[in-house]
Phi, psi and omega in degrees: 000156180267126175236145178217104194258124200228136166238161197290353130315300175217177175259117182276302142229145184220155192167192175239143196210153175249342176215124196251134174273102185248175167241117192273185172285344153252045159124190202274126147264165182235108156227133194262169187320162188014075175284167193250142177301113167216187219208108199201126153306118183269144174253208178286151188148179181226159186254118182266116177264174137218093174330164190267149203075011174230055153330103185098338174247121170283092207243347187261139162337113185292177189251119170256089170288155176275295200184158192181191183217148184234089199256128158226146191209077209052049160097353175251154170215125183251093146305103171270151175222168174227000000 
């Protein structure tokens, strides 16, 4: 999937990840490549990828957020964060 984590400064990461970890506000989501279209608030917490072809290895930095939003929609997932 195409992901792009954005703060109202800049673009923090944008890329292709087979898997994004957010921490929503009632726990951890997990979405994975071709995800079904959903909508979610993020909470304080850090953002885990896994890039594509390394299943299972969190090998890129995680994302540390306060709080956000989360659109994933015909294969993209758009992160706003503070």
């Amino acid at each position: 999937m195409r992901i792009s984590v954005l703060d109202a400064q800049h673009t923090i990461f944008q890329g292709a990840v087979w898997e994004a970890v957010l921490p929503a506000t009632d726990g951890e989501l997990s979405i994975l490549d071709d995800h079904e279209s959903i909508f979610v608030a993020l909470g304080k917490g850090l953002i885990r990828l896994v890039p594509m072809g390394k299943t299972g290895t969190h090998n890129l930095k995680p994302i540390r957020v306060h709080r956000g939003l989360a659109r994933m929609r015909n294969n993209e997932l758009i992160i706003l964060v503070e």
